[in-house]
N, CA, C and O atoms as a Tripos MOL2 file, in Angstrom:
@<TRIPOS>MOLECULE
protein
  264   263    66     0     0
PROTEIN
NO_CHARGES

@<TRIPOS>ATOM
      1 N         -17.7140  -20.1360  -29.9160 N.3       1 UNK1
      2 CA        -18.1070  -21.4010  -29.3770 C.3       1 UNK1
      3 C         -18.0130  -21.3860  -27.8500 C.2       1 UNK1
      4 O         -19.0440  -21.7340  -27.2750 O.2       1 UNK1
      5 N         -16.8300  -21.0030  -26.9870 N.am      2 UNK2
      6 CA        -16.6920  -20.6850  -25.9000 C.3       2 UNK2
      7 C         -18.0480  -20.2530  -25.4580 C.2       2 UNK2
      8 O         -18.7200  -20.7790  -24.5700 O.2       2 UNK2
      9 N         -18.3860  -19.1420  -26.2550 N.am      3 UNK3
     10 CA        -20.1250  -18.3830  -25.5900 C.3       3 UNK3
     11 C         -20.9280  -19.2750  -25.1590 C.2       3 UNK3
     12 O         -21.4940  -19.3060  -24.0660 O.2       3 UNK3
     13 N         -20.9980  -20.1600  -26.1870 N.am      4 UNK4
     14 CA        -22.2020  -20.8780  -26.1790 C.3       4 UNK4
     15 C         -22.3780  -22.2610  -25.4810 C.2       4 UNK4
     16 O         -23.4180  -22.9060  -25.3450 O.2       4 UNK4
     17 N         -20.8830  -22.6170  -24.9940 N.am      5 UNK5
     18 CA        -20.7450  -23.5710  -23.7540 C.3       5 UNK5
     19 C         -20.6930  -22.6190  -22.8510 C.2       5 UNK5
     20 O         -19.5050  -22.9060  -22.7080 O.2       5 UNK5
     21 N         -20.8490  -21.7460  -22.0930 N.am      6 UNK6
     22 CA        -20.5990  -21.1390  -21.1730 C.3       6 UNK6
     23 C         -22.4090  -21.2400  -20.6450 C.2       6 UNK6
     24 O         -22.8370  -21.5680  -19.5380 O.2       6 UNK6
     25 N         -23.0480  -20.9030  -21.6580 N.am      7 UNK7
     26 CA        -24.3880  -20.4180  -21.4250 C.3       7 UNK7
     27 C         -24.7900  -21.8310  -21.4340 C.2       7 UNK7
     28 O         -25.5060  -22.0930  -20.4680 O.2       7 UNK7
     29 N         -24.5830  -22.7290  -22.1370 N.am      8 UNK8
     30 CA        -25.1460  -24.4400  -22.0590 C.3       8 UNK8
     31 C         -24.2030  -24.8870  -20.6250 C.2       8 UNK8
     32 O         -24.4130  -26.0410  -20.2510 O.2       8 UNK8
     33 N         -23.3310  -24.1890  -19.9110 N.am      9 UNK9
     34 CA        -22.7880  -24.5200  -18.8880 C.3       9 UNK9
     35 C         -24.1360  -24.2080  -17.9760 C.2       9 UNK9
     36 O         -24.9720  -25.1000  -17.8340 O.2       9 UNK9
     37 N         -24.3460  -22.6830  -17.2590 N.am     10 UNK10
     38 CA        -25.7320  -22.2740  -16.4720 C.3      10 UNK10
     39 C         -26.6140  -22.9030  -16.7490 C.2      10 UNK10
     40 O         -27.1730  -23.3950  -15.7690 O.2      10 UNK10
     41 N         -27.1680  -23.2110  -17.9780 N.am     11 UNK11
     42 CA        -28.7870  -23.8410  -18.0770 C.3      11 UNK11
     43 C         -28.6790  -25.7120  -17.3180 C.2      11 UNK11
     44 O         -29.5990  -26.3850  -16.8530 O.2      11 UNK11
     45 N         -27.1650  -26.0770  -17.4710 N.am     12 UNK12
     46 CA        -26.9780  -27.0540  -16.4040 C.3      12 UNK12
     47 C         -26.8720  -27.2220  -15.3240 C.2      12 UNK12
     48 O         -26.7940  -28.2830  -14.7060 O.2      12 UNK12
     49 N         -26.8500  -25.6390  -14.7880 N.am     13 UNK13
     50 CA        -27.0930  -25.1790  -13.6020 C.3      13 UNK13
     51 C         -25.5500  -25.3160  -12.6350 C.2      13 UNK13
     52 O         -25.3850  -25.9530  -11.5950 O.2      13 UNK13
     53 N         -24.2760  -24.2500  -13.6120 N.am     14 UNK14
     54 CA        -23.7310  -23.8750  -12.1370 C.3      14 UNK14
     55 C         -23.6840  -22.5920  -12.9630 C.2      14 UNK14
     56 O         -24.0170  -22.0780  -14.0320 O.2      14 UNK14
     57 N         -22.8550  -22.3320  -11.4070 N.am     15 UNK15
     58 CA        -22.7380  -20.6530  -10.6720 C.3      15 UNK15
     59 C         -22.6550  -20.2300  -12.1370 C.2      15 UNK15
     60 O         -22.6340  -20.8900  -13.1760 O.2      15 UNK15
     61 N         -22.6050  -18.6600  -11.8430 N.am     16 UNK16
     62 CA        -21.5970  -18.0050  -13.2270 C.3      16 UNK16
     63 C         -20.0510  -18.4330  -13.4240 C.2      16 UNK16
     64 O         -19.3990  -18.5660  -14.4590 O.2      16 UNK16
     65 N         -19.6210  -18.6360  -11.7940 N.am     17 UNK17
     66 CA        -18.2260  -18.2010  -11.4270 C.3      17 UNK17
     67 C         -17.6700  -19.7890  -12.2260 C.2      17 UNK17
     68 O         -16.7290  -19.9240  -13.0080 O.2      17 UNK17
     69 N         -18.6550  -20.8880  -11.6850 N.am     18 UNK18
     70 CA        -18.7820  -22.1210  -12.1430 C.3      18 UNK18
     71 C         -18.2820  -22.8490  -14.0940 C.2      18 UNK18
     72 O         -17.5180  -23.6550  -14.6230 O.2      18 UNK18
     73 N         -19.3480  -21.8610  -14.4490 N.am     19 UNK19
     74 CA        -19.0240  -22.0320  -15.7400 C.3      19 UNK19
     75 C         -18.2670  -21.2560  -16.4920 C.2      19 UNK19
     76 O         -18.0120  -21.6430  -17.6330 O.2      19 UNK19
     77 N         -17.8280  -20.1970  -16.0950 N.am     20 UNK20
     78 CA        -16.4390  -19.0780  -16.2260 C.3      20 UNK20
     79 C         -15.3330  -19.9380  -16.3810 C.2      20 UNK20
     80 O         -14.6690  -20.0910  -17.4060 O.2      20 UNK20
     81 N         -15.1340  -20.6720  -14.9270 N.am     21 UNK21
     82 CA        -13.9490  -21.2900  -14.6460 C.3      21 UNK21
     83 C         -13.7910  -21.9790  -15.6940 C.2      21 UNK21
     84 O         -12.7550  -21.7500  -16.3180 O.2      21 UNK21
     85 N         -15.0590  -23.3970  -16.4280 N.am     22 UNK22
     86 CA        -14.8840  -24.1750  -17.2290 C.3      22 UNK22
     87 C         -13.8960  -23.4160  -18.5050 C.2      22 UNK22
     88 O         -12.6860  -23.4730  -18.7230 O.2      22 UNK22
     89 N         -15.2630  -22.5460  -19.3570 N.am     23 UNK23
     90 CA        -14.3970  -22.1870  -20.1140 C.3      23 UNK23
     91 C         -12.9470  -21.3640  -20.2090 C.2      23 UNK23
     92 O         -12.3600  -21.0140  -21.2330 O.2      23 UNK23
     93 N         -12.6460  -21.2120  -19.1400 N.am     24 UNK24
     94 CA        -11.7990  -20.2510  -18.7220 C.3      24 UNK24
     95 C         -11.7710  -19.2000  -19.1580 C.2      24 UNK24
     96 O         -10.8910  -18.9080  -19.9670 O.2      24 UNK24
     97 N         -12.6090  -18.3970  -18.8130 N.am     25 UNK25
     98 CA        -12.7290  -16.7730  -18.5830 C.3      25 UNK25
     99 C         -13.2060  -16.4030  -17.6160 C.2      25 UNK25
    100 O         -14.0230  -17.0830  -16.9940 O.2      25 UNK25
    101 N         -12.6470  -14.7270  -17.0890 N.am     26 UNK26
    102 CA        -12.5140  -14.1930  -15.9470 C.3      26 UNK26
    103 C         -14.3770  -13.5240  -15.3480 C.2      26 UNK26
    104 O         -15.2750  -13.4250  -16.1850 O.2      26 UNK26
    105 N         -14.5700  -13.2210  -14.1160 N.am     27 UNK27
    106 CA        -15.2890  -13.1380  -13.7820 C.3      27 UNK27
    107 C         -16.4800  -11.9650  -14.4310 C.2      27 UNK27
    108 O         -17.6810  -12.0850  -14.6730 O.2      27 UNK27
    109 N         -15.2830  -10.5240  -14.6070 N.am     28 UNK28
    110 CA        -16.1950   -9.9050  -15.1970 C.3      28 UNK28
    111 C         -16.8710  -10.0200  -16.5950 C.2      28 UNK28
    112 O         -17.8180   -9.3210  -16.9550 O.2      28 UNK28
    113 N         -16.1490  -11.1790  -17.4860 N.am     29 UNK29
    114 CA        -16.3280  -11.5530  -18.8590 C.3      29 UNK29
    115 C         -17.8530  -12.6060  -18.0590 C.2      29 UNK29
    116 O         -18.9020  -12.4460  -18.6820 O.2      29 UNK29
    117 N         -17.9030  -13.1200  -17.3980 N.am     30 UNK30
    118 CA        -19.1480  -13.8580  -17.3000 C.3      30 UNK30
    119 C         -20.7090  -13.1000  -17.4970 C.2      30 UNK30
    120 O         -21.7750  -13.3370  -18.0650 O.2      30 UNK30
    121 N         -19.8910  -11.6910  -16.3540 N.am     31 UNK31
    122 CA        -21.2590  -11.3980  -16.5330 C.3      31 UNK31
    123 C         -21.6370  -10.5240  -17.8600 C.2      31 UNK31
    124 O         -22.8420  -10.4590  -18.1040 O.2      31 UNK31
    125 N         -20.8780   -9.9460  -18.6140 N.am     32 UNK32
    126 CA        -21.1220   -9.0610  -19.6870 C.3      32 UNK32
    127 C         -21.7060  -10.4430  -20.7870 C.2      32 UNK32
    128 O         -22.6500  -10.1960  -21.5380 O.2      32 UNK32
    129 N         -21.1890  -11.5880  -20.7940 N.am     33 UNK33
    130 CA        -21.8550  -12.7970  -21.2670 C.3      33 UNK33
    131 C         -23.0440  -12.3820  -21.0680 C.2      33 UNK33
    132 O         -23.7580  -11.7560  -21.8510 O.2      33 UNK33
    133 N         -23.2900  -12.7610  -19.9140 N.am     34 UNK34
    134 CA        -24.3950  -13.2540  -19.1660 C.3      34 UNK34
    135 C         -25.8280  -12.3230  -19.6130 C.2      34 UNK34
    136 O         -26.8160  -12.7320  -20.2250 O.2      34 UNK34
    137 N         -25.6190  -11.2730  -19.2060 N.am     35 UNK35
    138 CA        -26.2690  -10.0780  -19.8500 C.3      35 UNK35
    139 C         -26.3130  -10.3230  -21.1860 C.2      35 UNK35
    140 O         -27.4680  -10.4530  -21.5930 O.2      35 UNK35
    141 N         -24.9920  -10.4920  -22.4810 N.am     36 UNK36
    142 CA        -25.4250  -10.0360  -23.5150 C.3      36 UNK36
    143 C         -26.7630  -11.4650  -24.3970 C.2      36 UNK36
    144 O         -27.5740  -11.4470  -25.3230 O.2      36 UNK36
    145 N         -26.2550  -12.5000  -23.3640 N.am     37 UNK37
    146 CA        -27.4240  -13.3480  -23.8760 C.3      37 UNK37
    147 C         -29.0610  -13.4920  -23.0980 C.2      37 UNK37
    148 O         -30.0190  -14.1700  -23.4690 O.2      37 UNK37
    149 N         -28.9440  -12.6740  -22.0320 N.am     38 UNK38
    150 CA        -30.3030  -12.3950  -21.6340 C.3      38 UNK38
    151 C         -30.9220  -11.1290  -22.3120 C.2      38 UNK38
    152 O         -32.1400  -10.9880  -22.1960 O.2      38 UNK38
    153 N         -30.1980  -10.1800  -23.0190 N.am     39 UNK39
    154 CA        -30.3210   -9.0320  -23.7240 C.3      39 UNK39
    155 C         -30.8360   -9.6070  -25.3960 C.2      39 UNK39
    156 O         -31.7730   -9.1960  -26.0820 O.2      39 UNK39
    157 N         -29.8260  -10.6900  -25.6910 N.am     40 UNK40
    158 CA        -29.7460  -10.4850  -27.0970 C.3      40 UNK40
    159 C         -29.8560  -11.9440  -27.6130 C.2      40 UNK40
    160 O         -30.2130  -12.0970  -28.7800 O.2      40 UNK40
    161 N         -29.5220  -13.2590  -26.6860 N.am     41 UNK41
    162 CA        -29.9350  -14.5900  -27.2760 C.3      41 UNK41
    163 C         -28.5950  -14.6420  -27.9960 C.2      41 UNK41
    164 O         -27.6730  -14.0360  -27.4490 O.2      41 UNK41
    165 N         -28.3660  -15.2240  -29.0530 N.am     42 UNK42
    166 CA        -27.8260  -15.6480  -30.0010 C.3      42 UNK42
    167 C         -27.1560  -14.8940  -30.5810 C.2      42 UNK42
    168 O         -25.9570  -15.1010  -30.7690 O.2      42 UNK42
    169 N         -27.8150  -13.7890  -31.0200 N.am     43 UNK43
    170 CA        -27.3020  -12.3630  -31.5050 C.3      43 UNK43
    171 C         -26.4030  -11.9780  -30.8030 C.2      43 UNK43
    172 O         -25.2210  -11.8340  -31.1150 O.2      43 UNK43
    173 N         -27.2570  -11.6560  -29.1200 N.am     44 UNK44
    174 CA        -26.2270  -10.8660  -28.1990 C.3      44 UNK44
    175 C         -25.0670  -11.3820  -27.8950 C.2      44 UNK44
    176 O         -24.4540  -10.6890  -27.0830 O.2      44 UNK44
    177 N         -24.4680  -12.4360  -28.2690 N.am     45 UNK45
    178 CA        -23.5240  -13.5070  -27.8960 C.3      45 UNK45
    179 C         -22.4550  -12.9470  -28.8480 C.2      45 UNK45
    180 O         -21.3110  -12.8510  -28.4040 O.2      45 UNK45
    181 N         -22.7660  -12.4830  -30.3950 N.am     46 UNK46
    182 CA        -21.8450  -12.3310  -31.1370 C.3      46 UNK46
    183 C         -20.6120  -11.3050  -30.7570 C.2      46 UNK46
    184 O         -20.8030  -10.1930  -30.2640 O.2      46 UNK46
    185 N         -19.2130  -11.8970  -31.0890 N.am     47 UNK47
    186 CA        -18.3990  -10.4860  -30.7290 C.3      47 UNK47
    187 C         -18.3910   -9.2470  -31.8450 C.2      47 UNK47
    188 O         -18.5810   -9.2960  -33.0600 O.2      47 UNK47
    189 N         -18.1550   -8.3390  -31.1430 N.am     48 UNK48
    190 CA        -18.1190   -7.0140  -31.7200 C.3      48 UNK48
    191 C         -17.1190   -6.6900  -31.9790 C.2      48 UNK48
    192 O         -16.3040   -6.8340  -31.0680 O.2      48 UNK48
    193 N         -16.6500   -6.1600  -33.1370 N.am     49 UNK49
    194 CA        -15.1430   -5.5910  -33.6080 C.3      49 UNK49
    195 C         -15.2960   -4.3540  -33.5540 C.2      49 UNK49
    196 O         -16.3180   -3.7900  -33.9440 O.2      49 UNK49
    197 N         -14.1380   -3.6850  -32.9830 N.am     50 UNK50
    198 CA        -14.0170   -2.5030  -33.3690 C.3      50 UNK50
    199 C         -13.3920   -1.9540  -34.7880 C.2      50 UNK50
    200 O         -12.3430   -2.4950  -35.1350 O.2      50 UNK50
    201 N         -13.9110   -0.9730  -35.6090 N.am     51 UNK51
    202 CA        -13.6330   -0.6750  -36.9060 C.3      51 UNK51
    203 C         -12.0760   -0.0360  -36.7860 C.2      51 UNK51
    204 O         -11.7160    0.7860  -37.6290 O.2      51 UNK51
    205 N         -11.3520   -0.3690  -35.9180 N.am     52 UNK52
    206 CA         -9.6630   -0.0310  -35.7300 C.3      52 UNK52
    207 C          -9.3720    1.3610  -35.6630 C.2      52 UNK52
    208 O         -10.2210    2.2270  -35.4510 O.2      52 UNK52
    209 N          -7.8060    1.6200  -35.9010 N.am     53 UNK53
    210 CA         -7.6620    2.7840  -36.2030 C.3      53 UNK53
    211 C          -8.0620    3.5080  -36.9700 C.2      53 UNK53
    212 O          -8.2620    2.9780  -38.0630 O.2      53 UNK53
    213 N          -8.4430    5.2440  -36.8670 N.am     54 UNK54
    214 CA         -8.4890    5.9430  -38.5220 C.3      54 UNK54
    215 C          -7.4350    6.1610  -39.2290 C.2      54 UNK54
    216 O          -6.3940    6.3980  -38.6150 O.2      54 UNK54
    217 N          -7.4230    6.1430  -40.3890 N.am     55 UNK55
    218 CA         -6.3060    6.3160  -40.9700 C.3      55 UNK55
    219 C          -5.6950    7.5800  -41.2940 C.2      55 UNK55
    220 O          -6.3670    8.5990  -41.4540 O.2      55 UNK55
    221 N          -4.6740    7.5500  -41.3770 N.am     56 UNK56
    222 CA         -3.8500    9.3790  -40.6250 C.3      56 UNK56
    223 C          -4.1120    9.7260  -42.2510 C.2      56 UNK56
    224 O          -4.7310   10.7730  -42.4430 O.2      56 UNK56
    225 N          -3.6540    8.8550  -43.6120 N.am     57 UNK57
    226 CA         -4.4110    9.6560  -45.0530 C.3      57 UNK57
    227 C          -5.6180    9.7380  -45.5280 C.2      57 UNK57
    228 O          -6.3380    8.7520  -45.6830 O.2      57 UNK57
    229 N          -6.0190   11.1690  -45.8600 N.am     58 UNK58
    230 CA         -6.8250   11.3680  -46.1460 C.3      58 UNK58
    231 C          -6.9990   11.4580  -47.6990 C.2      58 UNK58
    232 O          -6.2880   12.0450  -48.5140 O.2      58 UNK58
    233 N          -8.7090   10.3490  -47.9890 N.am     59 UNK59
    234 CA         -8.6900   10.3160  -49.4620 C.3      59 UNK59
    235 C          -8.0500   10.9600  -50.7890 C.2      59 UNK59
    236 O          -7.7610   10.3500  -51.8190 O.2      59 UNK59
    237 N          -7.9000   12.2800  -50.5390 N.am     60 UNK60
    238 CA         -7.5270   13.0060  -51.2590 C.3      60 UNK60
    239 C          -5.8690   12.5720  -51.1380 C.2      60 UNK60
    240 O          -5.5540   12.0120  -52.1880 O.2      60 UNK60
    241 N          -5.2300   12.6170  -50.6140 N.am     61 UNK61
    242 CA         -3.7710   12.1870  -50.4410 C.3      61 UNK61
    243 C          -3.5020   11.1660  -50.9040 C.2      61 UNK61
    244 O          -2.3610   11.1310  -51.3650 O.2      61 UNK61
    245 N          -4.3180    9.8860  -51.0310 N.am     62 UNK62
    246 CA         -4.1370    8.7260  -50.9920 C.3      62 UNK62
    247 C          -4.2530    8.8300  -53.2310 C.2      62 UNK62
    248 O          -3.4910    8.3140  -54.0490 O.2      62 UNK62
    249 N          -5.7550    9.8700  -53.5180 N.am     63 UNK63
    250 CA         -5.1920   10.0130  -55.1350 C.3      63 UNK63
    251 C          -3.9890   10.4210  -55.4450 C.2      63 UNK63
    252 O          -3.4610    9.9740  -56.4630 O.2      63 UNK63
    253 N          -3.4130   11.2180  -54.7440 N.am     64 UNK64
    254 CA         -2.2970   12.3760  -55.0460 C.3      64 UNK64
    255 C          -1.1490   10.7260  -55.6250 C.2      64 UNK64
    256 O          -0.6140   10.3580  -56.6710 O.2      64 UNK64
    257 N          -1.2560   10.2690  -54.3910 N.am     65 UNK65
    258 CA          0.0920    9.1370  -54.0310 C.3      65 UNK65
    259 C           0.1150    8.0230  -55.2230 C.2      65 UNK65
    260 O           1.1310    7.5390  -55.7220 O.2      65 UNK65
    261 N          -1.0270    7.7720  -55.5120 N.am     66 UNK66
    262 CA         -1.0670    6.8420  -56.3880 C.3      66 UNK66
    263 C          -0.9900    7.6430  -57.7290 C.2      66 UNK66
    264 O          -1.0040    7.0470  -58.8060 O.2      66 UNK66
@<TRIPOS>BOND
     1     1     2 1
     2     2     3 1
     3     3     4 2
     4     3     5 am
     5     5     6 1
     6     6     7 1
     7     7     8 2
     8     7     9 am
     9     9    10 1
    10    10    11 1
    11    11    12 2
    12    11    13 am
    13    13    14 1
    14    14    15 1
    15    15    16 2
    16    15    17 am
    17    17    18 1
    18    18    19 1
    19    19    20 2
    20    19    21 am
    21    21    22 1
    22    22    23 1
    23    23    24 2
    24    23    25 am
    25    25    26 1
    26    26    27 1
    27    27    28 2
    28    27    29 am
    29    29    30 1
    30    30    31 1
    31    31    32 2
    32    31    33 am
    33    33    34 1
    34    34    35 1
    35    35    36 2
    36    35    37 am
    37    37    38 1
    38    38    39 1
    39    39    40 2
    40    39    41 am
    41    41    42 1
    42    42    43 1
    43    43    44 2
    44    43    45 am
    45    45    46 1
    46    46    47 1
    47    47    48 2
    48    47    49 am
    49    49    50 1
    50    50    51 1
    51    51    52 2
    52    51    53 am
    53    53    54 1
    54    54    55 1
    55    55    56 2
    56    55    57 am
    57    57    58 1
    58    58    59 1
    59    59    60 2
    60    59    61 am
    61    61    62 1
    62    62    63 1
    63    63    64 2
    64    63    65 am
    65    65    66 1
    66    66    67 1
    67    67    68 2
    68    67    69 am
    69    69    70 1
    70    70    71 1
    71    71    72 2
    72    71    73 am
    73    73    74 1
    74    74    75 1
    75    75    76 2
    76    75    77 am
    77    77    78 1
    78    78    79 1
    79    79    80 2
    80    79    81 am
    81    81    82 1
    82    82    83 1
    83    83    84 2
    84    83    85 am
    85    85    86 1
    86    86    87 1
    87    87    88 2
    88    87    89 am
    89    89    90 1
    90    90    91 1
    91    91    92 2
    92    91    93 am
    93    93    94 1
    94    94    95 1
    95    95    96 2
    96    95    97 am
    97    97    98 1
    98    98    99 1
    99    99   100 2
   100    99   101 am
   101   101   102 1
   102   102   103 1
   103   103   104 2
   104   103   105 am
   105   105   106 1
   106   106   107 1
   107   107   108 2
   108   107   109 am
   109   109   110 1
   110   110   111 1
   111   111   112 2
   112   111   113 am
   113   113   114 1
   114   114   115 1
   115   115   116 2
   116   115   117 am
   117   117   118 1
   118   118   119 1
   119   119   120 2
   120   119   121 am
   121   121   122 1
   122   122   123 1
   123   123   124 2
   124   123   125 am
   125   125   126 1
   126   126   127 1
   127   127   128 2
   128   127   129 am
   129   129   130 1
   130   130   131 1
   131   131   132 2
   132   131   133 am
   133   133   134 1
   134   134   135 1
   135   135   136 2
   136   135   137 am
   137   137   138 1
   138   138   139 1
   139   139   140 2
   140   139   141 am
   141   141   142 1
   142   142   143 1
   143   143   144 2
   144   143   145 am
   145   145   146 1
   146   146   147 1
   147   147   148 2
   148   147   149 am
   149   149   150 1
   150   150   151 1
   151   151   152 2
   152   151   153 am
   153   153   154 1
   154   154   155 1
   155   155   156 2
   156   155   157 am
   157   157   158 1
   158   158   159 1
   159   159   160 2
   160   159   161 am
   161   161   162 1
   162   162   163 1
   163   163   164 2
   164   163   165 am
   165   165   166 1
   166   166   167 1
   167   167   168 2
   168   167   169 am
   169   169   170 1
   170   170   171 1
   171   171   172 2
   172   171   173 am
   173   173   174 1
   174   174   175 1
   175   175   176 2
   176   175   177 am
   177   177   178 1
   178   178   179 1
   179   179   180 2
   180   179   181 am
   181   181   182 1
   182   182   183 1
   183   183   184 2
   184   183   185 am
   185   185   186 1
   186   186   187 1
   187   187   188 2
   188   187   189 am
   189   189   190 1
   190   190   191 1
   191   191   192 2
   192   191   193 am
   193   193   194 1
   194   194   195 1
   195   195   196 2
   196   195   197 am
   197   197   198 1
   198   198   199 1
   199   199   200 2
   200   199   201 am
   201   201   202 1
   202   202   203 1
   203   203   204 2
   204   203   205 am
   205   205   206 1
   206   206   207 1
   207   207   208 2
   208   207   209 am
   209   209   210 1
   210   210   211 1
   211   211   212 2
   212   211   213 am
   213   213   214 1
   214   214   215 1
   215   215   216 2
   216   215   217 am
   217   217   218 1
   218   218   219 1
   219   219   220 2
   220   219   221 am
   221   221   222 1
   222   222   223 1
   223   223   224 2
   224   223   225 am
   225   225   226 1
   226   226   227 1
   227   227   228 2
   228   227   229 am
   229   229   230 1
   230   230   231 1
   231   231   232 2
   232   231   233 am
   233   233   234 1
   234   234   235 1
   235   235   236 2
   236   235   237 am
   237   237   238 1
   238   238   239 1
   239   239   240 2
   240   239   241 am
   241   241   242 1
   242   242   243 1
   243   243   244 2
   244   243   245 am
   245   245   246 1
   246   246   247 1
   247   247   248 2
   248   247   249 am
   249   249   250 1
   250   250   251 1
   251   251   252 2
   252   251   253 am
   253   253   254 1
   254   254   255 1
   255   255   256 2
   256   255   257 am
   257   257   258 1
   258   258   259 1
   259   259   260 2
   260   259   261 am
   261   261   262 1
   262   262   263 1
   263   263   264 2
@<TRIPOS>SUBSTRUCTURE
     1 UNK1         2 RESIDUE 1 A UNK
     2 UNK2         6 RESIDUE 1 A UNK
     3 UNK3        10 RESIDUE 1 A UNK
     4 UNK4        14 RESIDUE 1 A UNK
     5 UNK5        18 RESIDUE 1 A UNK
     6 UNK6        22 RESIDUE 1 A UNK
     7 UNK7        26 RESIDUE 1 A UNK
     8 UNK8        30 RESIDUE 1 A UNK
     9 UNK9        34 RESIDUE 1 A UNK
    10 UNK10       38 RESIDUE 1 A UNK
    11 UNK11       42 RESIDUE 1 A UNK
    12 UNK12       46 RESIDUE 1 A UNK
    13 UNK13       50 RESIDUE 1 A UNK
    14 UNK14       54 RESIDUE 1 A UNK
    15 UNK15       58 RESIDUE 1 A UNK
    16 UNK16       62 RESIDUE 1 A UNK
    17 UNK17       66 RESIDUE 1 A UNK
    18 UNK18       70 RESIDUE 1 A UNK
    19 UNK19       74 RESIDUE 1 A UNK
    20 UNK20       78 RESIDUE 1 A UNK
    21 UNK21       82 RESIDUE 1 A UNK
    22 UNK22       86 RESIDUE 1 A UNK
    23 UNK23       90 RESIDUE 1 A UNK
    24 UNK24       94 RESIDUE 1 A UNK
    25 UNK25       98 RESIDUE 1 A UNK
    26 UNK26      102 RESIDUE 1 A UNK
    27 UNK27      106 RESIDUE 1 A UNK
    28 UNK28      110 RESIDUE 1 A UNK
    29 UNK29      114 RESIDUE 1 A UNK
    30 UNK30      118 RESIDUE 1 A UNK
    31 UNK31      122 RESIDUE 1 A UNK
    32 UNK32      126 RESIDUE 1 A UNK
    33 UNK33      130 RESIDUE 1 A UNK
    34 UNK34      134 RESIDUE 1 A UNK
    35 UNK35      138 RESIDUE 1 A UNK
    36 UNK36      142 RESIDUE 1 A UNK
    37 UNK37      146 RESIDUE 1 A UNK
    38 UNK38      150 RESIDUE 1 A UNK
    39 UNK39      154 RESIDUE 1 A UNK
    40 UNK40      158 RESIDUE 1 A UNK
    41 UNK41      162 RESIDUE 1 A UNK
    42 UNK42      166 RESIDUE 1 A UNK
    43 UNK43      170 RESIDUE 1 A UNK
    44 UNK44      174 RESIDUE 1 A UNK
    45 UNK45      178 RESIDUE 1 A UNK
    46 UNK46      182 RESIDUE 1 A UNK
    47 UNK47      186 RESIDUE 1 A UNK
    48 UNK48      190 RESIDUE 1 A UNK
    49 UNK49      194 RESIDUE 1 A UNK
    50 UNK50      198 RESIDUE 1 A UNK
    51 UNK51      202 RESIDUE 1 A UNK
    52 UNK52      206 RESIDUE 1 A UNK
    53 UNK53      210 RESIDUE 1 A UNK
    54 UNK54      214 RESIDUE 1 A UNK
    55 UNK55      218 RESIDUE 1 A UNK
    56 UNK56      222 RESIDUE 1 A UNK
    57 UNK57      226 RESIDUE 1 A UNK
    58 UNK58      230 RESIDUE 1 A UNK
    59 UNK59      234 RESIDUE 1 A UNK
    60 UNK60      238 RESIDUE 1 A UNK
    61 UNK61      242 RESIDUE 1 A UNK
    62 UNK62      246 RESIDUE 1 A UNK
    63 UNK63      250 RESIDUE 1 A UNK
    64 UNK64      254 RESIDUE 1 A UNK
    65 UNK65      258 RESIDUE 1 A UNK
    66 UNK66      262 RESIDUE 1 A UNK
């Protein structure tokens, strides 16, 4: 939700730095925003997870264990 007031912040026309401040996030988070919704719209807005750590057992171990 943050995203998407940030970006309905600019189309009201302030700065980046402007509507950063509102939602409170830092400068370089504006522009990777900024970009990912001139890149991607709606889509580009979504966050990305990283798939975490790998896990140190390997399948085969994990039959053994059980």
């Amino acid at each position: 939700m943050r995203r998407l007031c940030f970006i309905k912040n600019l189309y009201q026309g302030d700065t980046r730095e402007q509507a950063g401040r509102r939602v409170g996030i830092s400068r370089s988070t504006t522009h990777r925003w900024a970009l990912a919704w001139n890149n991607g719209g709606v889509k580009g807005l979504r966050p990305r997870f990283g798939s975490g750590r790998p896990p140190k057992l390997t399948p085969p171990t994990v039959e053994r264990t059980l």
